[in-house]
C-alpha positions as CSV (number, residue, x, y, z in Angstrom):
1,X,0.0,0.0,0.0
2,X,1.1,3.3,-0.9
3,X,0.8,7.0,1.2
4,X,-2.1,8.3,0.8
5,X,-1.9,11.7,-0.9
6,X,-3.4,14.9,0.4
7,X,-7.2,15.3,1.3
8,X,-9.3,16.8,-1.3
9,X,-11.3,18.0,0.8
10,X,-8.5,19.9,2.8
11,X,-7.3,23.5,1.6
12,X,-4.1,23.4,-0.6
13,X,-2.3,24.8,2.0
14,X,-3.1,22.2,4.6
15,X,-2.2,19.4,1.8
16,X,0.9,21.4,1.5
17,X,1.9,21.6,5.0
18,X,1.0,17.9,5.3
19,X,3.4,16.7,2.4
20,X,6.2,18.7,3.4
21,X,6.3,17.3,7.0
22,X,6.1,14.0,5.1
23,X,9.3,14.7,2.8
24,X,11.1,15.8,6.2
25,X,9.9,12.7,7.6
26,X,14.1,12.0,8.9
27,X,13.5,14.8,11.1
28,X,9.9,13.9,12.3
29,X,11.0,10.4,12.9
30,X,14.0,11.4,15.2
31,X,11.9,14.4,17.2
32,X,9.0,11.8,17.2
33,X,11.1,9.2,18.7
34,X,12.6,11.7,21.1
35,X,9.4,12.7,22.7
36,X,8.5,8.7,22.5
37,X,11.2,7.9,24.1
38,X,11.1,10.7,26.9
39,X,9.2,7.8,29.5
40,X,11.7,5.0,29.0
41,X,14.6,7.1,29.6
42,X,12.9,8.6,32.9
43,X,12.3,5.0,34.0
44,X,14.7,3.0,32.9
45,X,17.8,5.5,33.4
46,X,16.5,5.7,37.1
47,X,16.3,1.5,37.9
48,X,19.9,0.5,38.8
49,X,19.8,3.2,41.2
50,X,16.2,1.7,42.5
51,X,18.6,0.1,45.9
52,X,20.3,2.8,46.3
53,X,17.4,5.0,46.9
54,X,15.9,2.7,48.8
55,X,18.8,3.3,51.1
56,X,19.5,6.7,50.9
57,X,15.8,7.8,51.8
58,X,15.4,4.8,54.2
59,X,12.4,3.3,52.7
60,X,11.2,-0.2,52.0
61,X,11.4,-1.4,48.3
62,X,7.3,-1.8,47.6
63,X,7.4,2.1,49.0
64,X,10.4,2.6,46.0
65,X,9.1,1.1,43.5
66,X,5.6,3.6,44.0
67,X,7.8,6.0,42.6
68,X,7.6,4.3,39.1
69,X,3.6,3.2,39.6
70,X,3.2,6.9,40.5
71,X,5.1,7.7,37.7
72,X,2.8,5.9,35.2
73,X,-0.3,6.6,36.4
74,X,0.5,10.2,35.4
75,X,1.3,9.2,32.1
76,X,-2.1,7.3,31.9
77,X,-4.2,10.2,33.4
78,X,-2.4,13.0,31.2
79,X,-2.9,11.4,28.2
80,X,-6.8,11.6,28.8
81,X,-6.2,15.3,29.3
82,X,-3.4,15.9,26.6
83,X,-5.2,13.5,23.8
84,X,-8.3,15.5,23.1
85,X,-6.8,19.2,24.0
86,X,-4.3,18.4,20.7
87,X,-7.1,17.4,18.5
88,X,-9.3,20.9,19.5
89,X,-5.9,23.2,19.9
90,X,-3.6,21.0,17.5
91,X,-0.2,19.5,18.8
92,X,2.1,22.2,19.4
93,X,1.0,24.5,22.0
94,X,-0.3,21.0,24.4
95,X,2.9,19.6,23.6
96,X,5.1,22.6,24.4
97,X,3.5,23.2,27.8
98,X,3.5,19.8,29.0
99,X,7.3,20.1,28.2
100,X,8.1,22.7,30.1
101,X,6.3,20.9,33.2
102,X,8.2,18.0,33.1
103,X,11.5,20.3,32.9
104,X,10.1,21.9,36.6
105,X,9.0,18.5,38.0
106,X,12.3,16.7,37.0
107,X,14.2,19.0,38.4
108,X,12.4,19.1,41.7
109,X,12.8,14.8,41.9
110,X,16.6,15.3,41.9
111,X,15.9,17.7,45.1
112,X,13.0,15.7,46.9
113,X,14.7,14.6,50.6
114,X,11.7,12.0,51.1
115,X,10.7,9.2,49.5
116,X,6.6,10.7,50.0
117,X,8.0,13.4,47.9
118,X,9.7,12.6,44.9
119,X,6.5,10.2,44.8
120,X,4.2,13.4,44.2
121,X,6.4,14.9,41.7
122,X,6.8,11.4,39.8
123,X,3.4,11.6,39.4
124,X,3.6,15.3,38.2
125,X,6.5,14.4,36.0
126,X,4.2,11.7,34.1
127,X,1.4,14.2,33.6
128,X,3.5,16.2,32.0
129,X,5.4,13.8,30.3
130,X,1.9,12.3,28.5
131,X,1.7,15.3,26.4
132,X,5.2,13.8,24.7
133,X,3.7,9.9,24.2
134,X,0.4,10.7,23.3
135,X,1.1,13.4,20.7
136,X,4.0,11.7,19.1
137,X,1.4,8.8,18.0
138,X,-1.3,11.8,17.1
139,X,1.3,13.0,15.0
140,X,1.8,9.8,12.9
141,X,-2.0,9.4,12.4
142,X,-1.7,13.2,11.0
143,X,0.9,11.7,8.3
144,X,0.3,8.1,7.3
145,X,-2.0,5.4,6.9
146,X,-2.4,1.6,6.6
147,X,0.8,0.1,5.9
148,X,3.0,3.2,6.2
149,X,1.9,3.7,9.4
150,X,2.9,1.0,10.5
151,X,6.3,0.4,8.9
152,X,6.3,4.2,10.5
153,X,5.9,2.9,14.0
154,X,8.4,0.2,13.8
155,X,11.0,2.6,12.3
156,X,9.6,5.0,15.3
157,X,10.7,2.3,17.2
158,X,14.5,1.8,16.2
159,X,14.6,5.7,17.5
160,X,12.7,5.6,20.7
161,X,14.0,2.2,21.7
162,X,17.6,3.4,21.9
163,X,16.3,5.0,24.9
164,X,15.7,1.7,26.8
165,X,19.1,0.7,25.9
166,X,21.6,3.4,26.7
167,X,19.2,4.1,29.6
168,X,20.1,2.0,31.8
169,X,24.0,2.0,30.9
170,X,23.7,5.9,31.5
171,X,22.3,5.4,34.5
172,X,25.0,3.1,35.6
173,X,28.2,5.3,34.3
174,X,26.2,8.3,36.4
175,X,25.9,6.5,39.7
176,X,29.5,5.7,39.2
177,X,30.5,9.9,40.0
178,X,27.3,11.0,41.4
179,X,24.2,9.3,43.6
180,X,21.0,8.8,42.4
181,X,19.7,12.7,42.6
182,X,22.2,13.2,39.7
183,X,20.2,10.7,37.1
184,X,17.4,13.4,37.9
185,X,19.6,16.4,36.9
186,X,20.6,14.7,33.5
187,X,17.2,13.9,33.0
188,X,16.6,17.4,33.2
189,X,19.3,18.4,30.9
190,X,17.4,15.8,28.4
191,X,14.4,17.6,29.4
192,X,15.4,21.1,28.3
193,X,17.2,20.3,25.0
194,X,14.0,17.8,23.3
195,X,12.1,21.2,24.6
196,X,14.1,23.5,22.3
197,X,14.1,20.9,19.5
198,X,10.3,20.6,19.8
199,X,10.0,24.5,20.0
200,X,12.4,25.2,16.9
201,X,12.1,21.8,14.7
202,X,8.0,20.4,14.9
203,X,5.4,21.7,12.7
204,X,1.7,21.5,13.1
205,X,0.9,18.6,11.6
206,X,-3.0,19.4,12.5
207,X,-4.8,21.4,9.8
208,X,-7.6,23.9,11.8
209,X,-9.9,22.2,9.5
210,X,-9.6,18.9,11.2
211,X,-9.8,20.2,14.5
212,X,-12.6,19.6,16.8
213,X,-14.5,22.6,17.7
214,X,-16.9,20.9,21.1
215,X,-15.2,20.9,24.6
216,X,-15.3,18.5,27.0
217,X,-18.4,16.6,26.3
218,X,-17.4,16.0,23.0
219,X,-14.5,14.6,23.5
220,X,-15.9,11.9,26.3
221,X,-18.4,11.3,23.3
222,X,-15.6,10.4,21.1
223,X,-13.9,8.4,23.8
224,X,-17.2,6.7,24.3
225,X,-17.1,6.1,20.7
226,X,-14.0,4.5,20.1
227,X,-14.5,2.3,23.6
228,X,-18.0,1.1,21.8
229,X,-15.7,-0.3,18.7
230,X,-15.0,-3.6,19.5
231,X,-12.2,-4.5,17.2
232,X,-10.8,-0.9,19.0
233,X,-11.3,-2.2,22.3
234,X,-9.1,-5.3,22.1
235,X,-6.2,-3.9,20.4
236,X,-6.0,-1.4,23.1
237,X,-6.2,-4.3,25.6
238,X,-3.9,-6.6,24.0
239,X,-1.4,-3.8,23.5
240,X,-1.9,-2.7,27.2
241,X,-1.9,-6.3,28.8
242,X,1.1,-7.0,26.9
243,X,3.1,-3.6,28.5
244,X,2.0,-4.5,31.1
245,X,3.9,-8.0,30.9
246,X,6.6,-5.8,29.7
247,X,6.8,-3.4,33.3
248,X,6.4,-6.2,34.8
249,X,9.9,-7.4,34.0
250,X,10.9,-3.7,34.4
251,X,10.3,-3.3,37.8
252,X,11.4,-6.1,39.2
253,X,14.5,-6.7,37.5
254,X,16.7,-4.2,38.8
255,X,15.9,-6.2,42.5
256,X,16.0,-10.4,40.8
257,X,19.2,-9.0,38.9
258,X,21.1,-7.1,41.7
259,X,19.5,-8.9,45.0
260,X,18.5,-11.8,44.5
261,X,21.9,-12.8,41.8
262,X,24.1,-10.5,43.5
263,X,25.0,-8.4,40.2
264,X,26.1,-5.0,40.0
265,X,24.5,-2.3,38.8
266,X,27.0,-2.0,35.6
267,X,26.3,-5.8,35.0
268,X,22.3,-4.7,35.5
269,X,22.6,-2.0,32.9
270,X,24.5,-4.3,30.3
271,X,21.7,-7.0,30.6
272,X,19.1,-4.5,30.0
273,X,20.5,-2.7,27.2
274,X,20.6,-6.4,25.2
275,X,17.2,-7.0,26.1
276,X,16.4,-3.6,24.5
277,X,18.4,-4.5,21.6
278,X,16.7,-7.5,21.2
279,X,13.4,-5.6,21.2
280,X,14.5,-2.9,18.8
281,X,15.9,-5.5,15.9
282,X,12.2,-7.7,16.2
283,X,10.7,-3.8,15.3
284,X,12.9,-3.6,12.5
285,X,12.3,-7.1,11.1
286,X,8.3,-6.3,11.9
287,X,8.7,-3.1,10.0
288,X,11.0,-3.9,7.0
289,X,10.5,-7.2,5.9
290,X,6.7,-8.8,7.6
291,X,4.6,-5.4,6.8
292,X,3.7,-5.9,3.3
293,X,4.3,-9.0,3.4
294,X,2.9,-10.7,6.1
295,X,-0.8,-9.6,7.6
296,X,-0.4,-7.2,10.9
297,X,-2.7,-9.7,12.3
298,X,-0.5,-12.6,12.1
299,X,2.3,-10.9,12.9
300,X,0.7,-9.4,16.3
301,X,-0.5,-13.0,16.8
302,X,3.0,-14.7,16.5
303,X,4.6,-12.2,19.4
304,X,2.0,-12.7,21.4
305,X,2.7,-16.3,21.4
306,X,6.2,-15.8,22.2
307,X,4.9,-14.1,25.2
308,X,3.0,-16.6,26.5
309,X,5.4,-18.7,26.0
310,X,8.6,-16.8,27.7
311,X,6.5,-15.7,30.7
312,X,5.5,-19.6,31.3
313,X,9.1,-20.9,30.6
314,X,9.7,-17.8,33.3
315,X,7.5,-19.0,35.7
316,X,8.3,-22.6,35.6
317,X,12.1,-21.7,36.4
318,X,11.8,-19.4,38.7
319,X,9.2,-21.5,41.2
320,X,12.0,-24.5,41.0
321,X,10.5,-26.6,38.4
322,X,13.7,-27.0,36.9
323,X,16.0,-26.7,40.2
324,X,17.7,-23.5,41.0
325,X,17.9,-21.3,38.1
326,X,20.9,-19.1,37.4
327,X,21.3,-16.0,35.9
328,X,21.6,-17.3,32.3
329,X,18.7,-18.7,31.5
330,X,16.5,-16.2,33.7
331,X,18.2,-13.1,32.1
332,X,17.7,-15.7,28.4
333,X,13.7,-15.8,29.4
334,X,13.5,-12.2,29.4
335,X,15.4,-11.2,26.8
336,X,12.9,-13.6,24.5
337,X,9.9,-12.4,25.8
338,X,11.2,-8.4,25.3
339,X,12.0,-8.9,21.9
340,X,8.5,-10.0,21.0
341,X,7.4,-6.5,22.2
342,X,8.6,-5.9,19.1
343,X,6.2,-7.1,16.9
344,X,3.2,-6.4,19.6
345,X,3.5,-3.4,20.2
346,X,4.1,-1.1,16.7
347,X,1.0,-3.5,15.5
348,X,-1.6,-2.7,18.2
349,X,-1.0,0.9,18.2
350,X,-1.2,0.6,13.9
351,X,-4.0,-1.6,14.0
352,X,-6.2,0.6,17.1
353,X,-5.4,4.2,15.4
354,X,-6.7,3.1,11.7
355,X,-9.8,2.6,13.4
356,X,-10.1,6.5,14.1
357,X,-9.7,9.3,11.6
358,X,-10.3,12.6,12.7
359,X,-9.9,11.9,16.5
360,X,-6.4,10.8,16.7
361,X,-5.3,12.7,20.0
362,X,-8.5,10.5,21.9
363,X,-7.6,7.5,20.3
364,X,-3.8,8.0,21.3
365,X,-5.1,9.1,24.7
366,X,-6.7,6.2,25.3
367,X,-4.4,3.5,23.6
368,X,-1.5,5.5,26.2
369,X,-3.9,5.4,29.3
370,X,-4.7,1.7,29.0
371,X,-1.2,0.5,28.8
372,X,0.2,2.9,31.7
373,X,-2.9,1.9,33.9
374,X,-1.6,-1.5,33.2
375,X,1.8,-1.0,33.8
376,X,1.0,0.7,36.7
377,X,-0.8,-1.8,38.4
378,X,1.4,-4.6,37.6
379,X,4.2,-2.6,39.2
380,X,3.6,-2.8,42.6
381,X,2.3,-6.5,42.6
382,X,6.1,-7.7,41.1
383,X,7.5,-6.8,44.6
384,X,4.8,-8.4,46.9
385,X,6.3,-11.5,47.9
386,X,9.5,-8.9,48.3
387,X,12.8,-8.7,47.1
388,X,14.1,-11.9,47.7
389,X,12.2,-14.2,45.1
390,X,11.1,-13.2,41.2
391,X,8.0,-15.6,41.3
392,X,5.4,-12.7,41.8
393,X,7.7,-11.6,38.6
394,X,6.9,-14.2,36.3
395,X,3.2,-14.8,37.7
396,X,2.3,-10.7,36.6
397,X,3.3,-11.9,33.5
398,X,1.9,-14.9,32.6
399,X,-1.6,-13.6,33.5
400,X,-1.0,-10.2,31.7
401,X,0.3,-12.6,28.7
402,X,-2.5,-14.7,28.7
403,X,-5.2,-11.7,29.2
404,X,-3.7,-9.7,25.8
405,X,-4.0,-13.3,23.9
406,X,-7.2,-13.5,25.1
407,X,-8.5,-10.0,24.4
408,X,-7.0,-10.0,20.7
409,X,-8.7,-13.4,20.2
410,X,-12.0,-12.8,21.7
411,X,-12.4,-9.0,21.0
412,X,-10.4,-8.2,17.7
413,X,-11.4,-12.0,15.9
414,X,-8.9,-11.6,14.0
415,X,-9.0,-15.1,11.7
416,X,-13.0,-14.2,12.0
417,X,-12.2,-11.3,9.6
418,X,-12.8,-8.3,12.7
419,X,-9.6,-7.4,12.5
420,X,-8.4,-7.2,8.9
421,X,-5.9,-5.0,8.0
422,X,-7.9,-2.7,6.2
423,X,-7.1,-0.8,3.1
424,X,-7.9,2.7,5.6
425,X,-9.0,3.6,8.5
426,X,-13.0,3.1,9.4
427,X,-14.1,5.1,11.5
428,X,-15.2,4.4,15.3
């Protein structure tokens, strides 16, 4: 499937904007990916100091680990705000503000002298921080269809998922000269530049034409809407359950790595960044050789198999099936079941937004809201049981794994013909 060209029934000069944002589409792919890959880095450069702070502010490790739940939950809840303000305002003006926000809030996390209070500006910083996730996928609706949008979202993915590997190794060289309130002033730093970039470099990519004029109440309509489409519905909650298998993994494994196999952080950091490698070069193989070729469908439905499968195989060794389970084929488990993240995720979020023209920003908003809601509550249950034992670990993630097969079977029917890779979007 080709592009599609510009709307007919757009004026020439919105046609125009849109095709030249297209021909610079380098430069939206790398600012895209930056704003994309905003959360990852303020999560995952934070976990391998996750001990240390639990030291340093004298506070158990379920009380810790809030710091990320809070952390999502922001993301979830700003993306209901952030969503529909960008399609009635366009994606600028929400974006820049919720930019400078995070700045302030990030800034204040590397200052917070209690664990109660870098909790409360966690949260802040993922309110903020939404505006970055859910506009970036707005954006790509704006530009592309069918296919292209989703080879678009798995090259998005080679760009944001960089993040997620130098993350953690960043994190790792930084507590090696400074404590963990210093991963908080180079988030900042990170903060302020992708703020200029954003300010200088990112167009409107939302014509006024296609903006929605109603206020609140039409934008819960819309919501209501999409939620109403069925085939919607379960890509959203295969995508989210499957996240949610994914921060599953990331919260816990900074304590099965480091406490429970007596790693260091460094070692932590190196076994992440593969895992993130692995993930990035399955999005590229999704993107470049299966789309086209292959049916989104299928390919969605093969990665979440692997799922399943990695977070039983997870499971089984980690409750002593097997005997005592070293690091190897623990760190082996993971890594398998984070690369097929790469072909779930780039196809839910293709396959839910073709279902919504002219409402991107809700559609985003919720796609974003369901998988940090997720990922928010599967956070806290990983560290249960405590530190001492990755079973609640692996558990999370075989019912999260099982619920997004389940939800994509039952809800998107996709050998039924529901959900088809369609020639465009329909709308909700």
């Amino acid at each position: 499937m080709t592009e599609p060209g510009p709307r007919t029934a757009e004026p020439v000069t919105d046609a125009g904007r849109i095709s030249a944002a297209r021909r610079t589409s380098l430069l939206v792919t790398l600012v895209l990916g930056g704003l994309s890959a905003l959360p990852p880095l303020s999560m995952d450069m934070y976990l391998p100091a996750l001990p240390e702070v639990t030291d340093s502010l004298r506070s158990p490790a379920a009380t810790v680990q809030l710091t990320l739940t809070a952390c999502l939950m922001g993301m979830a809840l700003g993306q209901l705000v952030v969503g529909p303000m960008s399609d009635k305002w366009g994606r600028r003006r929400p974006l820049l503000a919720g930019m400078v926000i995070y700045v302030l809030a990030t800034a204040v996390c590397a200052l917070a002298p209690t664990a109660e209070l870098l909790i409360a500006f966690r949260l802040i910083q993922g309110l903020a921080g939404a505006a970055g996730i859910v506009i970036a996928r707005a954006v790509v609706r704006d530009l592309y269809d069918g296919v292209a949008m989703a080879r678009f979202f798995s090259t998005l993915m080679l760009v944001s998922g960089v993040a997620p590997v130098i993350a953690p190794v960043i994190g790792g060289q930084v507590l090696r000269v400074t404590d963990w309130r210093g991963v908080f002033v180079v988030l900042t730093v990170v903060g302020v530049l992708l703020t200029l970039v954003v300010w200088r470099r990112l167009d409107e990519t939302l014509p006024p034409g296609r903006r929605q004029t109603g206020g609140l109440g039409e934008a819960l309509r819309t919501m209501r809407g999409l939620l109403a489409d069925r085939v919607f519905t379960g890509y959203m909650l295969a995508g989210g359950f499957a996240f949610a298998a994914l921060f599953a993994y990331i919260s816990a494994s900074p304590f099965v790595v480091q406490d429970i196999y007596g790693a260091s952080p460094q070692t932590f950091s190196l076994l992440f960044g593969v895992n993130s490698i692995g993930l990035v070069l399955v999005g590229q193989i999704n993107g470049k050789v299966l789309v086209g070729r292959v049916s989104l469908d299928k390919a969605l439905a093969a990665g979440l198999a692997v799922v399943v499968l990695a977070s039983v195989a997870l499971l089984l060794m980690t409750s002593g099936v097997f005997g005592k389970a070293g690091l190897l084929p623990i760190a082996t488990g993971l890594f398998v079941l984070m690369s097929a993240m790469g072909l779930t995720l780039p196809n839910t979020n293709a396959q839910a937004l073709m279902r919504s023209r002219d409402a991107a920003g809700s559609a985003s908003a919720l796609l974003g809201t369901s998988t940090f809601l997720l990922g928010a509550i599967a956070s806290p249950l990983v560290g249960i049981a405590g530190s001492q034992t990755a079973v609640p670990m692996a558990v999370v993630q075989v019912a999260c794994a099982f619920a997004a097969l389940g939800c994509f079977l039952g809800l998107c029917r996709p050998f039924a013909g529901g959900g088809r890779l369609r020639s465009g979007p329909s709308a909700p």
